[in-house]
PDB file with SEQRES, HELIX, SHEET and CRYST1 records, atoms N, CA, C and O in Angstrom:
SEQRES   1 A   83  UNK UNK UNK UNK UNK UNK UNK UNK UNK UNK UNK UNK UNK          
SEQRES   2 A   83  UNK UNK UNK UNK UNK UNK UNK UNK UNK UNK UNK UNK UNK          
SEQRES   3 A   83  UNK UNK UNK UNK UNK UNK UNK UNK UNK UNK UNK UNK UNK          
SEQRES   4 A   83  UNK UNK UNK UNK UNK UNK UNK UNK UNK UNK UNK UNK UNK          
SEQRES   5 A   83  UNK UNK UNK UNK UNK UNK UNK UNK UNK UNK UNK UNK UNK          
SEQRES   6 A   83  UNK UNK UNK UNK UNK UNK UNK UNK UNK UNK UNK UNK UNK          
SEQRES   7 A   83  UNK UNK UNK UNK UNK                                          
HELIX    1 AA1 UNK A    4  UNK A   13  1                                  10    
HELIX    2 AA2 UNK A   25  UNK A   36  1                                  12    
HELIX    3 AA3 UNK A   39  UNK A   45  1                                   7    
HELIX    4 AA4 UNK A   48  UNK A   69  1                                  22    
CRYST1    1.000    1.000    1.000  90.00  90.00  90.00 P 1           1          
ATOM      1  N   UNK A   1       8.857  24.065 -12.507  1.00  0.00           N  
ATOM      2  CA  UNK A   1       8.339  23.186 -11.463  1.00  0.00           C  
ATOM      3  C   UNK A   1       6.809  23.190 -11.528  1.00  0.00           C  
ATOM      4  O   UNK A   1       6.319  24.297 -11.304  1.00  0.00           O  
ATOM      5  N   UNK A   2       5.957  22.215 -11.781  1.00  0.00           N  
ATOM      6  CA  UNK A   2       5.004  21.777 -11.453  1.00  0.00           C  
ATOM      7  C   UNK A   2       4.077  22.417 -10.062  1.00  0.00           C  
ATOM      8  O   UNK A   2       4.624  22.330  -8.963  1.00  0.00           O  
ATOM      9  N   UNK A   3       2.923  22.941 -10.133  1.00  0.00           N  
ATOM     10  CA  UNK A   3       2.295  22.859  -8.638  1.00  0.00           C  
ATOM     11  C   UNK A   3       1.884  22.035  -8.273  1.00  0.00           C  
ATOM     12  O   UNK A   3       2.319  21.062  -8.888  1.00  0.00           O  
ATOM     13  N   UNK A   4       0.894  21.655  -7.198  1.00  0.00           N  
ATOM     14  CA  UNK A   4       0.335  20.924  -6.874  1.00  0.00           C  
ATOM     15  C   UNK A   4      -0.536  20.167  -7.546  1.00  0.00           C  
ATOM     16  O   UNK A   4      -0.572  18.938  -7.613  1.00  0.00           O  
ATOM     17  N   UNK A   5      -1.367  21.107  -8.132  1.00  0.00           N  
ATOM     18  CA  UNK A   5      -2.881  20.200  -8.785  1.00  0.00           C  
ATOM     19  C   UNK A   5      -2.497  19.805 -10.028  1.00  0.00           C  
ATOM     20  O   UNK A   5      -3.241  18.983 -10.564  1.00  0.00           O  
ATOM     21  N   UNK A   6      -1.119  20.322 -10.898  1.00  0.00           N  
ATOM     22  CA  UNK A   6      -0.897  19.492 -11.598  1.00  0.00           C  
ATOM     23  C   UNK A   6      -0.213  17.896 -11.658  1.00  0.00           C  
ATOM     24  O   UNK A   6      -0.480  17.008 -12.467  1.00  0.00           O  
ATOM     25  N   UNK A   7       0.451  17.873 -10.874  1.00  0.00           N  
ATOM     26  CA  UNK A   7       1.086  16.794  -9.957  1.00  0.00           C  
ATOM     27  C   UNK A   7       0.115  15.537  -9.550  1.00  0.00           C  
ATOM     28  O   UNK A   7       0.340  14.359  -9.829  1.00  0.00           O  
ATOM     29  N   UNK A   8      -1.062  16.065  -8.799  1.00  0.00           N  
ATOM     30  CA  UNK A   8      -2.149  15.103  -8.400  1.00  0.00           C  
ATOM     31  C   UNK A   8      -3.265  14.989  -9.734  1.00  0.00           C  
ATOM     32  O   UNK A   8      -4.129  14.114  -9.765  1.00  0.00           O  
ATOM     33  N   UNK A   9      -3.141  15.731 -10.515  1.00  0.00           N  
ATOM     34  CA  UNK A   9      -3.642  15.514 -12.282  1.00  0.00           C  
ATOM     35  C   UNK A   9      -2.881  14.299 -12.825  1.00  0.00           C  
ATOM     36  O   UNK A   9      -3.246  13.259 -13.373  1.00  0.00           O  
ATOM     37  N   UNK A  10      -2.195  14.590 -12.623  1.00  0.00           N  
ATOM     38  CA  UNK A  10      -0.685  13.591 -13.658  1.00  0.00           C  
ATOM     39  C   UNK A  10      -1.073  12.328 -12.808  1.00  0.00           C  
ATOM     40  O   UNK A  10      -1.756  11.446 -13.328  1.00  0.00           O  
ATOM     41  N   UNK A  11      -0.655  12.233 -11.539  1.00  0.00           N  
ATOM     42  CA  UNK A  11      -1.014  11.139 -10.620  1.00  0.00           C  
ATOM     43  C   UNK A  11      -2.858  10.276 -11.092  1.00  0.00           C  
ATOM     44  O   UNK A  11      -2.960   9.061 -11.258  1.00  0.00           O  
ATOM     45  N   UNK A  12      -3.799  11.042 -11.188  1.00  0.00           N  
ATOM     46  CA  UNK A  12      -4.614  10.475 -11.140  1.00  0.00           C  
ATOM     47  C   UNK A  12      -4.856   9.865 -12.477  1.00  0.00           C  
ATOM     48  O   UNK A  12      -5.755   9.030 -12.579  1.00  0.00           O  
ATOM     49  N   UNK A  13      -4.172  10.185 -13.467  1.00  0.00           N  
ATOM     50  CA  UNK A  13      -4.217   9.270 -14.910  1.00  0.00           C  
ATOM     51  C   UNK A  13      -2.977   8.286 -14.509  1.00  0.00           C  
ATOM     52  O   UNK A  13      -3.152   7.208 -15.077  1.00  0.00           O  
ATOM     53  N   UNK A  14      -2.030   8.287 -13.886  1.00  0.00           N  
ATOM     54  CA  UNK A  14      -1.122   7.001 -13.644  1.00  0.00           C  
ATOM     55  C   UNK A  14      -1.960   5.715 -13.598  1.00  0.00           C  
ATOM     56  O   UNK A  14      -3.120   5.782 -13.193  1.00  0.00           O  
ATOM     57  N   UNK A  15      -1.239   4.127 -14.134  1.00  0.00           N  
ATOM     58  CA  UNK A  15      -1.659   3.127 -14.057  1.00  0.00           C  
ATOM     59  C   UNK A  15      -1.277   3.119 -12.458  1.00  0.00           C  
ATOM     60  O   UNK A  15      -0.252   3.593 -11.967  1.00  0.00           O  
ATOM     61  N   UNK A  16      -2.302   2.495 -11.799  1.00  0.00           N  
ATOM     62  CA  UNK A  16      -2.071   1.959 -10.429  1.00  0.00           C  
ATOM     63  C   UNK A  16      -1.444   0.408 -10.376  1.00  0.00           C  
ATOM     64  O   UNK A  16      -1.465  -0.174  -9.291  1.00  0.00           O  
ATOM     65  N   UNK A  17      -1.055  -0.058 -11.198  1.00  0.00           N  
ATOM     66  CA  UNK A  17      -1.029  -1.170 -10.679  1.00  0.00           C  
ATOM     67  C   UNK A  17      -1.722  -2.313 -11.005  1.00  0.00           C  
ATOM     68  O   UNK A  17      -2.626  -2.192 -11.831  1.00  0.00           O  
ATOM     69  N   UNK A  18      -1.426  -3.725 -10.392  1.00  0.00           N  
ATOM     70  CA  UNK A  18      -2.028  -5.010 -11.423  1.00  0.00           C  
ATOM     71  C   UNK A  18      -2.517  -5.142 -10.330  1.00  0.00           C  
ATOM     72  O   UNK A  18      -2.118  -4.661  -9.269  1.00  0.00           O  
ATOM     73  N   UNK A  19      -3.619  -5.958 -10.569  1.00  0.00           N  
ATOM     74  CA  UNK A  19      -4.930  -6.348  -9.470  1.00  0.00           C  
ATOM     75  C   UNK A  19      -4.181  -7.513  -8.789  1.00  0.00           C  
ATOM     76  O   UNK A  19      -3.539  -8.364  -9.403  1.00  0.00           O  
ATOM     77  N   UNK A  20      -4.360  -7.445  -7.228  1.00  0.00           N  
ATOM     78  CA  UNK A  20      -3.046  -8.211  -6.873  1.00  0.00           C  
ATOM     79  C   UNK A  20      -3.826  -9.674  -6.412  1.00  0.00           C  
ATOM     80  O   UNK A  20      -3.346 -10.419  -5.558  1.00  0.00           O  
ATOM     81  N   UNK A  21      -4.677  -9.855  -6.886  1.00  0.00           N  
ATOM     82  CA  UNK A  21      -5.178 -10.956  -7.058  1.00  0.00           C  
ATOM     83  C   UNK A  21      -4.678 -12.175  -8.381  1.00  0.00           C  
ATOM     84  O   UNK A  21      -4.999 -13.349  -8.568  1.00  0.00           O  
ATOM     85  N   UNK A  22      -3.828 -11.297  -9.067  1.00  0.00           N  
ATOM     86  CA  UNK A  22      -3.158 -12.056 -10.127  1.00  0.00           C  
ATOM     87  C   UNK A  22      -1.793 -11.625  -9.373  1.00  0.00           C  
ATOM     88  O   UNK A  22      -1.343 -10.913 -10.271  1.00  0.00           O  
ATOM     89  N   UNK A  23      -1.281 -11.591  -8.832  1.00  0.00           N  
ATOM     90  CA  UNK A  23      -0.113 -11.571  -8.315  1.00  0.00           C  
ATOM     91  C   UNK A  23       0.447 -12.963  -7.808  1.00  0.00           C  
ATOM     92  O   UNK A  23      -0.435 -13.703  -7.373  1.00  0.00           O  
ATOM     93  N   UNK A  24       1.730 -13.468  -7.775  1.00  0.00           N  
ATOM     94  CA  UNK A  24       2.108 -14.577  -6.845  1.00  0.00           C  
ATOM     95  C   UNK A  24       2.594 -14.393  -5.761  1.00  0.00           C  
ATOM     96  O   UNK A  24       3.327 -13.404  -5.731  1.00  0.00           O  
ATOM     97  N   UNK A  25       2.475 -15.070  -4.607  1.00  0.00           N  
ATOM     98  CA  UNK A  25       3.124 -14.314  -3.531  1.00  0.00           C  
ATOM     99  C   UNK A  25       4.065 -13.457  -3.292  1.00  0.00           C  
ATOM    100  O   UNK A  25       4.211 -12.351  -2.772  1.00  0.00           O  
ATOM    101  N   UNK A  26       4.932 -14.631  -4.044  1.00  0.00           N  
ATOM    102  CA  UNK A  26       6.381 -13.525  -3.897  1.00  0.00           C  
ATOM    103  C   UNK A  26       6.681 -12.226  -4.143  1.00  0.00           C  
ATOM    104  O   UNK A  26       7.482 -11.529  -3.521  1.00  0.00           O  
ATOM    105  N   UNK A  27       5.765 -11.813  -5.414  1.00  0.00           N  
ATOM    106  CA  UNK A  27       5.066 -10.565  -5.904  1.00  0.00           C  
ATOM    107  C   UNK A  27       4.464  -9.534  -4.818  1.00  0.00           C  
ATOM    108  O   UNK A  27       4.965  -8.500  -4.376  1.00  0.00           O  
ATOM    109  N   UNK A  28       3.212 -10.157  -4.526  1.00  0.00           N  
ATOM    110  CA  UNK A  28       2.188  -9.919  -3.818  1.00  0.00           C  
ATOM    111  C   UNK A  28       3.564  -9.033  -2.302  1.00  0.00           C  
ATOM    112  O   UNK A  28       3.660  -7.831  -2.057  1.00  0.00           O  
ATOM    113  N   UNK A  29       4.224  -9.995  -1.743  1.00  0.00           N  
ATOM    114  CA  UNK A  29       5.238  -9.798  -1.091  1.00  0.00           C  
ATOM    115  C   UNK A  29       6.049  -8.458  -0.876  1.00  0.00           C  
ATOM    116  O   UNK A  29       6.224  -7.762   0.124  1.00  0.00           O  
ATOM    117  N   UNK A  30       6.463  -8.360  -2.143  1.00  0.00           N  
ATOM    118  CA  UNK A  30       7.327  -7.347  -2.657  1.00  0.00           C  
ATOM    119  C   UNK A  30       6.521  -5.813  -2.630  1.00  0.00           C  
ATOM    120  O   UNK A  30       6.754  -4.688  -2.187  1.00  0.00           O  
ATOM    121  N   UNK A  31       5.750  -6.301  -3.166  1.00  0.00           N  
ATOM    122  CA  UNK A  31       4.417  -5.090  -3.624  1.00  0.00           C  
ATOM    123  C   UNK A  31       4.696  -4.290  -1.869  1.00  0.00           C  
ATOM    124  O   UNK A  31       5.397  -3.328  -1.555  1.00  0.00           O  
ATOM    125  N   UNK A  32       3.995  -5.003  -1.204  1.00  0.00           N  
ATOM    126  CA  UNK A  32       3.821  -4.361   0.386  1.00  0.00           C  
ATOM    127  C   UNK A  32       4.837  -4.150   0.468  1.00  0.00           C  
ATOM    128  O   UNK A  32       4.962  -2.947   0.243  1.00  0.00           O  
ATOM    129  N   UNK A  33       6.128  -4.760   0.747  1.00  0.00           N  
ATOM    130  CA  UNK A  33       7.525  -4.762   1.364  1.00  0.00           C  
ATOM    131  C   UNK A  33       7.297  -2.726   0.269  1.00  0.00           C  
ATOM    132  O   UNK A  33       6.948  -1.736   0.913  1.00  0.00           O  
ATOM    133  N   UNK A  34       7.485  -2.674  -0.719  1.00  0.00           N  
ATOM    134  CA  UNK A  34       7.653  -1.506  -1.346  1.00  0.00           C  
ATOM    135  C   UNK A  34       6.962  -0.584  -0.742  1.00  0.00           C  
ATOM    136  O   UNK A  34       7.526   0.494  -0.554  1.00  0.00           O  
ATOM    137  N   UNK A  35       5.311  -0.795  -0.198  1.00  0.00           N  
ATOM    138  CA  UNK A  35       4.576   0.365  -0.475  1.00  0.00           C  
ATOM    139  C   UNK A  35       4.952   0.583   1.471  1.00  0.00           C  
ATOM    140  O   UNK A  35       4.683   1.701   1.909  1.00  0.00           O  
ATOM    141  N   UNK A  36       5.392  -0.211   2.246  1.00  0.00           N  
ATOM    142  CA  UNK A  36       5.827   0.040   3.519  1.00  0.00           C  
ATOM    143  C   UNK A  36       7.298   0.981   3.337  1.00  0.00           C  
ATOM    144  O   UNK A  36       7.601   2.020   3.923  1.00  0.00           O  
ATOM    145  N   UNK A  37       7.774   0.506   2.704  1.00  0.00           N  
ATOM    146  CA  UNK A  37       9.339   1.337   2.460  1.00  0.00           C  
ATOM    147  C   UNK A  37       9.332   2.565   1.843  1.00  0.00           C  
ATOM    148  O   UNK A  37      10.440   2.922   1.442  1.00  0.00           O  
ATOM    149  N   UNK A  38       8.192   3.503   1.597  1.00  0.00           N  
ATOM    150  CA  UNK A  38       7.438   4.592   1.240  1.00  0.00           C  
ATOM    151  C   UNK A  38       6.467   5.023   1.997  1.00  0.00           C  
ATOM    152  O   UNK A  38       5.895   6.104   1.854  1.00  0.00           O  
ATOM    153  N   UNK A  39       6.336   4.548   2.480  1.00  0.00           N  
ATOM    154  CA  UNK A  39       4.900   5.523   2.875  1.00  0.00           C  
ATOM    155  C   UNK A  39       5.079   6.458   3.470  1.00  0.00           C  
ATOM    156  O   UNK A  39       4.205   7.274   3.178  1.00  0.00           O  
ATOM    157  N   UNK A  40       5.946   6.942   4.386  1.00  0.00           N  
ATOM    158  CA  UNK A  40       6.219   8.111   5.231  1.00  0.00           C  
ATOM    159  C   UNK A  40       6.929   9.222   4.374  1.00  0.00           C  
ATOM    160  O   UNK A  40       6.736  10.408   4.639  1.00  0.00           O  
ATOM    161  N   UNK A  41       7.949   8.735   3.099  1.00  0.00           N  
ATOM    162  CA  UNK A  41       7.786   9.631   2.081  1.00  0.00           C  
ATOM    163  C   UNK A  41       6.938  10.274   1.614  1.00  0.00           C  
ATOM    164  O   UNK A  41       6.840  11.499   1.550  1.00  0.00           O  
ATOM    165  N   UNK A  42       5.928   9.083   1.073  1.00  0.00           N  
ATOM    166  CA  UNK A  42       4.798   9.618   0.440  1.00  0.00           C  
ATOM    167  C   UNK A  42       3.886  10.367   1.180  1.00  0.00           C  
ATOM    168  O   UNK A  42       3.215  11.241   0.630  1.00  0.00           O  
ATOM    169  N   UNK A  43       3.776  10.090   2.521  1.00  0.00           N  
ATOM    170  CA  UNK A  43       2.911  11.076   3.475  1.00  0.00           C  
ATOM    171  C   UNK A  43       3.648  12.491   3.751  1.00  0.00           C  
ATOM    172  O   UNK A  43       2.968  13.488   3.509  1.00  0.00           O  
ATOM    173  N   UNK A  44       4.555  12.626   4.082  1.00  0.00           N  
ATOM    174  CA  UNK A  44       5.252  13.840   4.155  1.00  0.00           C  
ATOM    175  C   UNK A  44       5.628  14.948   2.749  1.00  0.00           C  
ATOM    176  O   UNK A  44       5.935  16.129   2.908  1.00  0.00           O  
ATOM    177  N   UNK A  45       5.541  14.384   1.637  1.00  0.00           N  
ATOM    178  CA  UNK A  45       5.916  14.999   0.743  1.00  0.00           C  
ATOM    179  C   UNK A  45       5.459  14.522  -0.592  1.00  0.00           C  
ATOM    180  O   UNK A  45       6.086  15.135  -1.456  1.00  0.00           O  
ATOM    181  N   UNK A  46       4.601  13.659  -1.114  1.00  0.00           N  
ATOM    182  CA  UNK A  46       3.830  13.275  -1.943  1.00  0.00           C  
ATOM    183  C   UNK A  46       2.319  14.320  -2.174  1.00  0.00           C  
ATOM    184  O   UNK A  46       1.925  15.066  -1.278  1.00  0.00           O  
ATOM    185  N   UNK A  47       1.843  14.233  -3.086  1.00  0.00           N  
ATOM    186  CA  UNK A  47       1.008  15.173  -3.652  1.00  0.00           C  
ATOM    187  C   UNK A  47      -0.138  14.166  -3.119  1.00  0.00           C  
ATOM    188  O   UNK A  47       0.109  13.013  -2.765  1.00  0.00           O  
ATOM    189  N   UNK A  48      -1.804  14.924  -3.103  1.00  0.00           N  
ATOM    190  CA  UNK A  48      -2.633  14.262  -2.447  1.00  0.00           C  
ATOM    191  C   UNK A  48      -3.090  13.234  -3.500  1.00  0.00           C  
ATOM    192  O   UNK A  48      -3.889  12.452  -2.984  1.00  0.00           O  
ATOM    193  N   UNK A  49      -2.886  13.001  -4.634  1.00  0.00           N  
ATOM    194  CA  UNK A  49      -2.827  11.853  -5.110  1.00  0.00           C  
ATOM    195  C   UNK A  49      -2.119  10.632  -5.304  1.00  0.00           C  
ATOM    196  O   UNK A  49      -2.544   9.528  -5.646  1.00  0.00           O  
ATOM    197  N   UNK A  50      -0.992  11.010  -5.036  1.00  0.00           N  
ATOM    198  CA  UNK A  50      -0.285  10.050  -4.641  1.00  0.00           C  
ATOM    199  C   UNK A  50      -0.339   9.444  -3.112  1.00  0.00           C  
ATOM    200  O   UNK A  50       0.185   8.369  -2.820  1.00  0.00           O  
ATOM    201  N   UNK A  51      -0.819  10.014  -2.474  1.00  0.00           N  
ATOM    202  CA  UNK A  51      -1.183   9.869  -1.376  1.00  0.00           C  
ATOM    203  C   UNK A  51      -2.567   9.062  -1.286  1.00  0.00           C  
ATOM    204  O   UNK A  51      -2.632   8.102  -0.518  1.00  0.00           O  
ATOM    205  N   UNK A  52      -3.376   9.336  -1.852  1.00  0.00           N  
ATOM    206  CA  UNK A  52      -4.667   8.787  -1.885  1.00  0.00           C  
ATOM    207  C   UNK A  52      -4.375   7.253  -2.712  1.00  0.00           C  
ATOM    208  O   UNK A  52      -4.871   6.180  -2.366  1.00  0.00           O  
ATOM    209  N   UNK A  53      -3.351   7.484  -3.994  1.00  0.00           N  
ATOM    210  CA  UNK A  53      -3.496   6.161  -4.274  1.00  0.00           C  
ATOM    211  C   UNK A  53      -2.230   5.066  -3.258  1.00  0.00           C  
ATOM    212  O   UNK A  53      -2.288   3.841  -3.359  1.00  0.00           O  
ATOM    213  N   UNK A  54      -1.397   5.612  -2.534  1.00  0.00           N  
ATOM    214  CA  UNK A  54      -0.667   4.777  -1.449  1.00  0.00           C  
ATOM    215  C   UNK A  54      -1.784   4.215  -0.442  1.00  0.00           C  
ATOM    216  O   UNK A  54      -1.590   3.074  -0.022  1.00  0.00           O  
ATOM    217  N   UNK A  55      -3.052   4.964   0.034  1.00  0.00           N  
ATOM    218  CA  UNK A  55      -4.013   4.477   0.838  1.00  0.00           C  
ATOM    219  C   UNK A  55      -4.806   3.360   0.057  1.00  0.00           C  
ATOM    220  O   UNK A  55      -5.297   2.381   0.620  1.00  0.00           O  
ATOM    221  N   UNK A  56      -4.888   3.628  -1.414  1.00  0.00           N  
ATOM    222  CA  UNK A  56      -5.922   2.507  -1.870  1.00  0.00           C  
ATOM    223  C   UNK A  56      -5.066   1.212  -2.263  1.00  0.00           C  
ATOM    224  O   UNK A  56      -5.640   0.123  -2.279  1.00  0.00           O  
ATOM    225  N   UNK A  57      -3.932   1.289  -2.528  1.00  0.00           N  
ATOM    226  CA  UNK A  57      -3.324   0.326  -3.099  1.00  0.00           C  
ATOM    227  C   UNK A  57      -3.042  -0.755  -1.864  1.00  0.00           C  
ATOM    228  O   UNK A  57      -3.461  -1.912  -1.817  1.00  0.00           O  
ATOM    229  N   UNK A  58      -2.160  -0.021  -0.807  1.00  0.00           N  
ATOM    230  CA  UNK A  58      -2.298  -0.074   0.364  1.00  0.00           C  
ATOM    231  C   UNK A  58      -3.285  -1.685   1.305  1.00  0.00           C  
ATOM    232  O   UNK A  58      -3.079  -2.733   1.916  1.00  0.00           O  
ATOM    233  N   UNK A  59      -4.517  -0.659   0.710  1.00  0.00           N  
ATOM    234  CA  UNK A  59      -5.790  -1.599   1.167  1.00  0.00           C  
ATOM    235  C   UNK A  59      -6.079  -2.924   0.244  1.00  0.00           C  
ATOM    236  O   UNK A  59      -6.422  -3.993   0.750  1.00  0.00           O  
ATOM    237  N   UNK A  60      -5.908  -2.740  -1.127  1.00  0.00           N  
ATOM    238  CA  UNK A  60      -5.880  -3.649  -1.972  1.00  0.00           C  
ATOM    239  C   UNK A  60      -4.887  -4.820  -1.457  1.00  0.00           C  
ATOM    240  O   UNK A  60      -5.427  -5.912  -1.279  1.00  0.00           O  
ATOM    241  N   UNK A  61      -3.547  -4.725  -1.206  1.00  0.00           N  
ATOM    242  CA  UNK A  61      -2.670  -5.667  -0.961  1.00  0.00           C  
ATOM    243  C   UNK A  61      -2.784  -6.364   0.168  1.00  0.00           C  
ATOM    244  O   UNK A  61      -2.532  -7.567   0.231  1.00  0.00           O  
ATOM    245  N   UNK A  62      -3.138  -5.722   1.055  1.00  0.00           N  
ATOM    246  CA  UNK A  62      -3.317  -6.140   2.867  1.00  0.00           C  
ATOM    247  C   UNK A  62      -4.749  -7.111   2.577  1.00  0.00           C  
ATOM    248  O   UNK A  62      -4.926  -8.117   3.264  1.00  0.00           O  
ATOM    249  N   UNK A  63      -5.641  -6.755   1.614  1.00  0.00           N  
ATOM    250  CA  UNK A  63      -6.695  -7.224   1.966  1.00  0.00           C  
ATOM    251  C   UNK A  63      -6.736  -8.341   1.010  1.00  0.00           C  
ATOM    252  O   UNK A  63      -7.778  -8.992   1.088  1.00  0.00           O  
ATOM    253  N   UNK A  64      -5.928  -8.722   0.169  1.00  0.00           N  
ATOM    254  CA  UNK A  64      -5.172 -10.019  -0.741  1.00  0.00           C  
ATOM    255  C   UNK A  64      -4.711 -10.621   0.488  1.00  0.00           C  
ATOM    256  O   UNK A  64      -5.241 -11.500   1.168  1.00  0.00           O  
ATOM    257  N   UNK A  65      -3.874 -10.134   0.614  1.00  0.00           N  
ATOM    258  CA  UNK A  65      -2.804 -11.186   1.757  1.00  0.00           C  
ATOM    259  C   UNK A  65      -4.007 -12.040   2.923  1.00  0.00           C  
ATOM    260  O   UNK A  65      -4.249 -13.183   3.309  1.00  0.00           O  
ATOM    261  N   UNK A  66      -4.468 -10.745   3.119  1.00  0.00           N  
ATOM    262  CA  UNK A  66      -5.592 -11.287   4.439  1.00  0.00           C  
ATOM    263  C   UNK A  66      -6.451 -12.815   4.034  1.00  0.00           C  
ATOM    264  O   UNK A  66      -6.372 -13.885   4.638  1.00  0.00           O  
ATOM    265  N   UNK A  67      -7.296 -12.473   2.773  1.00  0.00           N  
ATOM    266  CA  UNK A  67      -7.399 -13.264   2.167  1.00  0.00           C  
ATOM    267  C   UNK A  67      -6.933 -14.796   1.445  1.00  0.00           C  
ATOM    268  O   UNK A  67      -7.631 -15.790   1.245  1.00  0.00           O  
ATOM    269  N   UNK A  68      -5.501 -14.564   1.152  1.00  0.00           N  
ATOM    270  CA  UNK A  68      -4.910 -16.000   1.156  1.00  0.00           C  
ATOM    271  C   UNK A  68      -4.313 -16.816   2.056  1.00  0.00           C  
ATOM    272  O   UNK A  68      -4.051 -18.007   1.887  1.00  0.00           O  
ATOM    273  N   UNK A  69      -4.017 -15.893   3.393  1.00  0.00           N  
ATOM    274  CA  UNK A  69      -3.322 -16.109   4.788  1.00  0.00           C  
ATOM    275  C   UNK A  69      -4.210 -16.323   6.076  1.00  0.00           C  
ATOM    276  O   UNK A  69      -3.827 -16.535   7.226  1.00  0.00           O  
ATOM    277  N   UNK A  70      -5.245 -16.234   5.683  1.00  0.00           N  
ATOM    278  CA  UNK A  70      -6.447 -16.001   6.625  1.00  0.00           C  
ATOM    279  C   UNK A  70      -5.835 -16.493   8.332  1.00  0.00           C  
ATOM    280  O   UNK A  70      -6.115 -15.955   9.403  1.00  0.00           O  
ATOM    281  N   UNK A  71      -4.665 -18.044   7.990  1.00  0.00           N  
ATOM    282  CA  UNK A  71      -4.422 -18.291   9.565  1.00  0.00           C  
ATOM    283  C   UNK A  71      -3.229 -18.158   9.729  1.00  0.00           C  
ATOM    284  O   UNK A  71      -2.504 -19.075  10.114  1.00  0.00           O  
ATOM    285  N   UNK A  72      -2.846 -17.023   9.470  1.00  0.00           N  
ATOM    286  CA  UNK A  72      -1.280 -16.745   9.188  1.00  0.00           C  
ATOM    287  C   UNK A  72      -0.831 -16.349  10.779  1.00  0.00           C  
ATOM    288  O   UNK A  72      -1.556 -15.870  11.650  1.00  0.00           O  
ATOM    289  N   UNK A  73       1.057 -16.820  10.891  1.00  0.00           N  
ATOM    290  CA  UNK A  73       1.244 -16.753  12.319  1.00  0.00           C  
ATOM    291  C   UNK A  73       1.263 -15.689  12.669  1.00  0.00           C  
ATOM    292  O   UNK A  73       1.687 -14.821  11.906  1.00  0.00           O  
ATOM    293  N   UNK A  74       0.655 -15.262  14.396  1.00  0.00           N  
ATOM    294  CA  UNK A  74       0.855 -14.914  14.980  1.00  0.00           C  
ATOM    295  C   UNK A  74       1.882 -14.901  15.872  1.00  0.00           C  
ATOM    296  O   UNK A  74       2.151 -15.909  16.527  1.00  0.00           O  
ATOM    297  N   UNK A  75       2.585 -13.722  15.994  1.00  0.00           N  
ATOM    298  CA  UNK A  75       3.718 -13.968  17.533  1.00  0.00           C  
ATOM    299  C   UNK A  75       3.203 -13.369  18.763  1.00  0.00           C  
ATOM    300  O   UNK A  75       2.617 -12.287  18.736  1.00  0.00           O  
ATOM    301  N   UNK A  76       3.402 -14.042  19.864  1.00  0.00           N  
ATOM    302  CA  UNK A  76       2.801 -13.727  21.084  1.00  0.00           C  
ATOM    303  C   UNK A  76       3.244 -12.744  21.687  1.00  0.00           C  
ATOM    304  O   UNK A  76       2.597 -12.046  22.467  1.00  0.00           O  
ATOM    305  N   UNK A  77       4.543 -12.582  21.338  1.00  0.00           N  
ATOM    306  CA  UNK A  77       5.097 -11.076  21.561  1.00  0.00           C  
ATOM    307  C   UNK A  77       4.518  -9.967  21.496  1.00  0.00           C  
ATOM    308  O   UNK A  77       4.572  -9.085  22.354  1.00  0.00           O  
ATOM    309  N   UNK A  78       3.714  -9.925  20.109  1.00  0.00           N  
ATOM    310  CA  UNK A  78       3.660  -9.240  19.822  1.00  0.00           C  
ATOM    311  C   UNK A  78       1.984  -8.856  20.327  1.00  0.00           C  
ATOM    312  O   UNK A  78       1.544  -7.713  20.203  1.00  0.00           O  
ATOM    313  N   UNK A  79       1.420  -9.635  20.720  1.00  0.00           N  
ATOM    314  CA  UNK A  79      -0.096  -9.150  21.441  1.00  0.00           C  
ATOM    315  C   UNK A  79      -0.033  -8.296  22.736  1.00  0.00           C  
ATOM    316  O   UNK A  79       0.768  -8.504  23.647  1.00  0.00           O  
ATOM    317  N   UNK A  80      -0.848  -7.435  22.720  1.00  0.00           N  
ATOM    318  CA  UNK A  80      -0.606  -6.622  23.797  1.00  0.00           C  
ATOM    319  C   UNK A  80      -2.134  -7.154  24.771  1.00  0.00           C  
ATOM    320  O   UNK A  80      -2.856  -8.118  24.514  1.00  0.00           O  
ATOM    321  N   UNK A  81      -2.262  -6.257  25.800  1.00  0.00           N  
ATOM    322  CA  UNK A  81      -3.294  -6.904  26.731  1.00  0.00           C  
ATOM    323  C   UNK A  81      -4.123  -5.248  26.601  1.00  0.00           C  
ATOM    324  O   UNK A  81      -3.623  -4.132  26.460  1.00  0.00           O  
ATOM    325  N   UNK A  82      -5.572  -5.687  26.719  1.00  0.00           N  
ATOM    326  CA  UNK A  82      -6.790  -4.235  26.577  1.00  0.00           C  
ATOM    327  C   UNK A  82      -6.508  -3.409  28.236  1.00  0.00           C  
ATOM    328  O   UNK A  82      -6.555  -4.131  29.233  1.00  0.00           O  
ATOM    329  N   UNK A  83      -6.401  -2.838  28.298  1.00  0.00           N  
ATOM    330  CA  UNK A  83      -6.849  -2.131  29.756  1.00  0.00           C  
ATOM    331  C   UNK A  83      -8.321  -1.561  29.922  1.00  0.00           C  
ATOM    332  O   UNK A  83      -8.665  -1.040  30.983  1.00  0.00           O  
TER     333      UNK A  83                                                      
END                                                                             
């Protein structure tokens, strides 16, 4: 078995991933749908590199989407009020 720092070694030479700016939505889509359907794995029991790259990739995709969706719907439900 592996320790730790070799684990987050191995992790930090891994390919991360395609710049999701060449992605197509449906892609782009999937990508998040995945890295949401992990993450509490990866936070609870992922090595701190894998962890670090779930935070960057993370940010990469949200901030694509943000970007091509800029007036994407809102549900009113779902707004809460400031106190």
């Amino acid at each position: 078995m592996t320790d730790a720092r070799s684990a987050d070694s191995a992790l930090a030479d891994f390919d991360t991933g395609i710049d999701p700016a060449g992605l197509a939505d449906d892609d782009l889509f999937r990508e998040l749908s995945s890295l949401y359907r992990t993450r509490l794995e990866t936070l609870r029991h992922g090595p701190d590199a894998a962890l670090e790259n779930h935070f960057r990739r993370t940010a990469e995709l949200e901030t694509e989407y943000m970007a091509r969706f800029p007036g994407r719907e809102v549900d009113p439900a779902r707004l809460t009020q400031a106190f």
